[in-house]
C-alpha positions in Angstrom: 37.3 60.1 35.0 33.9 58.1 35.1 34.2 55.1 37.3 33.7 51.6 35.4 31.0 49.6 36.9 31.6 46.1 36.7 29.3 44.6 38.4 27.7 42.0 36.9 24.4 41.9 35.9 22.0 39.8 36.4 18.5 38.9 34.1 15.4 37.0 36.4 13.1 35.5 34.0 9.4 34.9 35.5 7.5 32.1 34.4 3.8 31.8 36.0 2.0 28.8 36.5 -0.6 29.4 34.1 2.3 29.5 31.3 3.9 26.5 32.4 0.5 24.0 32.5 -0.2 25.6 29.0 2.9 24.6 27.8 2.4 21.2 29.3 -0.8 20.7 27.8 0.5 21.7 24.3 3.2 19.5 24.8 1.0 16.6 25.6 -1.2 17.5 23.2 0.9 17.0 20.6 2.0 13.7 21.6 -1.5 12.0 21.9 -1.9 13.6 18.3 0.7 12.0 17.4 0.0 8.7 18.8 -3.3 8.7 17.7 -2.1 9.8 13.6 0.4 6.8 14.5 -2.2 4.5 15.1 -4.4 5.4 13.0 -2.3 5.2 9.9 -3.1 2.0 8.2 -7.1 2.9 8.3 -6.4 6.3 7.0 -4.1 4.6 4.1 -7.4 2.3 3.5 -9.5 5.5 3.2 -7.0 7.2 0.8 -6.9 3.7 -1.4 -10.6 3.4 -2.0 -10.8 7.0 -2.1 -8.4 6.9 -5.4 -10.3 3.4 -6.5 -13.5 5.3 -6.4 -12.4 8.1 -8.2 -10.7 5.4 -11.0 -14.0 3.5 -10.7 -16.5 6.5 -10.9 -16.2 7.2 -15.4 -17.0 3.5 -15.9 -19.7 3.8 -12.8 -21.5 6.5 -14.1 -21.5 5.6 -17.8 -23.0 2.1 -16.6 -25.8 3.8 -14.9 -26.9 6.2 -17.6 -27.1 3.4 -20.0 -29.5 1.2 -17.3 -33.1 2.1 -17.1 -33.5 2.4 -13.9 -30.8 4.4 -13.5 -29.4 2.7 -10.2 -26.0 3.6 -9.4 -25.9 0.2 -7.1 -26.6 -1.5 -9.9 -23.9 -0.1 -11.9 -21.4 0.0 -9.1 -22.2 -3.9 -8.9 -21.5 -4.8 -12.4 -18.7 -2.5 -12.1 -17.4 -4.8 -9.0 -18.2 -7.5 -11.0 -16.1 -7.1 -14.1 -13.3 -6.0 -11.7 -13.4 -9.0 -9.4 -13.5 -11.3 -12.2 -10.4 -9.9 -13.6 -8.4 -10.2 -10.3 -9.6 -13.4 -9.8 -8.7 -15.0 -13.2 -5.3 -13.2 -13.3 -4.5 -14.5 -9.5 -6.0 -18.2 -10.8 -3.5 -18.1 -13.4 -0.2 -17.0 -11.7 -1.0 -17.9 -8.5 -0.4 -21.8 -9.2 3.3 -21.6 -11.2 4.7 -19.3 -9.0 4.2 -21.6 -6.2 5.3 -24.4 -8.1 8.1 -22.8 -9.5 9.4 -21.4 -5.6 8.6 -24.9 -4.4 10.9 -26.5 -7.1 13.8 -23.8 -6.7 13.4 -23.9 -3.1 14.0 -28.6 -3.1 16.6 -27.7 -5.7 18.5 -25.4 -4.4 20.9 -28.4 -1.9 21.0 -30.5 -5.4 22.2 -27.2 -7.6 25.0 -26.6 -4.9 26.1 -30.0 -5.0 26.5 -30.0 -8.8 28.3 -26.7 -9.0 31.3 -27.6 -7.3 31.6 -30.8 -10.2 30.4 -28.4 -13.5 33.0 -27.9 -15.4 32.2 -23.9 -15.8 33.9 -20.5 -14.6 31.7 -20.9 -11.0 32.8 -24.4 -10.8 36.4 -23.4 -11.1 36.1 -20.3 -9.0 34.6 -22.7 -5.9 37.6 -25.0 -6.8 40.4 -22.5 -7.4 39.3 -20.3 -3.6 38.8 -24.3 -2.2 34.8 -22.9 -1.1 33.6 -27.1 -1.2 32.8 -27.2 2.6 30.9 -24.2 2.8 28.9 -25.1 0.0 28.5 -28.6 1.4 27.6 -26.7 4.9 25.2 -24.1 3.5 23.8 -27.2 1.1 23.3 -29.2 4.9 21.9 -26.3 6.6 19.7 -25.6 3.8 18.2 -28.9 3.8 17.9 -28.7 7.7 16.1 -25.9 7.7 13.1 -26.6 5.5 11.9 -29.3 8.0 11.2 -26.1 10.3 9.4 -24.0 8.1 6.2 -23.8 10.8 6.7 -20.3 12.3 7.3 -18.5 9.1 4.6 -20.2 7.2 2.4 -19.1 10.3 3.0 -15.5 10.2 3.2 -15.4 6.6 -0.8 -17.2 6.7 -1.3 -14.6 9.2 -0.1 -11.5 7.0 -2.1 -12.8 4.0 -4.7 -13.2 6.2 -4.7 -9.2 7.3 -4.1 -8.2 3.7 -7.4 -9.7 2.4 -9.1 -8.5 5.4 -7.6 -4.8 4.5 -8.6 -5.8 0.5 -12.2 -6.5 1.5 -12.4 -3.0 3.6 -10.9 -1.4 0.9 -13.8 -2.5 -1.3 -16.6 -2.1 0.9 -15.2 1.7 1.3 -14.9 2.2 -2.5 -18.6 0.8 -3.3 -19.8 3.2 -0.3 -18.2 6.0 -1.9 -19.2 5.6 -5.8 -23.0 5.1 -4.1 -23.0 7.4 -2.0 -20.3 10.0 -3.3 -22.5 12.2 -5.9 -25.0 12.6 -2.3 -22.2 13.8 -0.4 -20.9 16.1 -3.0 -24.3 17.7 -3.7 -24.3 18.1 -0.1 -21.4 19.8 0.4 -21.7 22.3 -2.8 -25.1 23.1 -0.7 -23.4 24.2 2.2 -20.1 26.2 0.0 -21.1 30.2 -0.2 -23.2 30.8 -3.3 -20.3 33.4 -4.8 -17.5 30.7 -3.8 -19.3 27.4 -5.7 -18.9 27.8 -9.5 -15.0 28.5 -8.6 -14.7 25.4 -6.2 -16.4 23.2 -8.4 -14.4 24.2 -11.5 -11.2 23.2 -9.1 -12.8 20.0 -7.8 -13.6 18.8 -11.6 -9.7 19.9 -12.5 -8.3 17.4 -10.0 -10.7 14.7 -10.3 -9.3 14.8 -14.4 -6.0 15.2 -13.2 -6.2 12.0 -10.5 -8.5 10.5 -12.8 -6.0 10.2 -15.6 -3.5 9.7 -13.6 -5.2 6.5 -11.6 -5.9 5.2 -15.1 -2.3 5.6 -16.5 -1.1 3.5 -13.5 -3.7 1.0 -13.6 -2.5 0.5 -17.9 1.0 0.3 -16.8 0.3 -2.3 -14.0 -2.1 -4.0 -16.8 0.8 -4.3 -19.3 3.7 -5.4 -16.9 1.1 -7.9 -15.7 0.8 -9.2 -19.1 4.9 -9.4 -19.5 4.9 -11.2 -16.0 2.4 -13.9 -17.3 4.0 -14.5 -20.7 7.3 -15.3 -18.6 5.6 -17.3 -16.1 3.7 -19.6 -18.9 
């Protein structure tokens, strides 16, 4: 009979230096990429927006300047901004003002509504009275009423976040009119430089999205339109 080893084994794995500083590169690597895609995401979500507004914006763009006589896509771009500023700016001037005045109101209201619940002679009344909920009411009513003398902080930071979102608005629409200008240049451009045999394929692709975001920027812009219009009718 064959005598059993049983000795154990034993596997020595080798690393070199050279592997272990690649892998500590691509490790690193990979963090400062992600870092920087981390930082960098609220400008890249401003690109993507005026890249969508631009392609929403281009029909009316582009019918504009073929009816103009000279032509001018800045000029048409311009009316374009025109027509769409005004509408922002007359829909914000109209429910802007109640909605304040209406959160203003419920907001002074809300210690006086508390106090008259636990006296109305209704099915909340007589639930506060039946589980005997008076002096918390009366407590949340105090605090309440306490607490809008010290409104400074969160009115700052909220002036500072509207503040940052008009600044991101405004970049948004410098970005879109540079990209309805500018856009058919860089396209023509860029068909230049696609292989000859390669372009009339890519082209019938890009034209094929651009329908398929087109219409679909435009649906959503009609739905925002119309809930708009049931959100005025209930503020008025």
């Amino acid at each position: 009979m064959g005598l059993l080893n049983n000795k154990k084994q034993q596997l020595e794995v080798t690393v070199s230096t050279n592997t272990l500083l690649k892998i500590t590169l691509f490790l690193l690597g990979t963090i400062f990429t992600l870092r920087v895609i981390e930082n960098m995401r609220h400008p890249l979500t401003l690109v993507f927006v005026s890249f969508f507004l631009a392609l929403a914006l281009n029909p009316v763009v582009t019918s504009l300047s073929s009816k103009l006589k000279s032509k001018s896509r800045v000029q048409a771009t311009a009316m374009a901004y025109a027509i769409v500023v005004s509408v922002l700016v007359s829909f914000f001037a109209i429910i802007v003002p109640p909605l304040i005045n209406q959160t203003t109101e419920f907001i002074r209201e809300v210690p006086a509504t508390l106090s008259d619940i636990e006296s109305q002679d209704s099915a909340l009344g007589d639930f506060v009275r039946r589980y005997e909920l008076e002096e918390q009411i009366g407590n949340f009513a105090s605090d309440w009423s306490r607490n809008l003398g010290s409104v400074q902080g969160p009115v700052l930071n909220t002036a500072n976040r509207i503040f940052a979102n008009v600044i991101s608005i405004v970049t948004v629409l410098v970005l879109t009119f540079m990209m309805l200008v500018e856009g058919p240049r860089w396209l023509d451009s860029i068909w230049k430089h696609t292989p000859t045999d390669k372009r009339s394929k890519y082209q019938k692709v890009a034209k094929k999205m651009y329908r398929v975001v087109t219409s679909y920027v435009n649906g959503q812009v009609i739905v925002a339109t119309i809930g708009a219009a049931f959100s005025l009718v209930a503020l008025l």
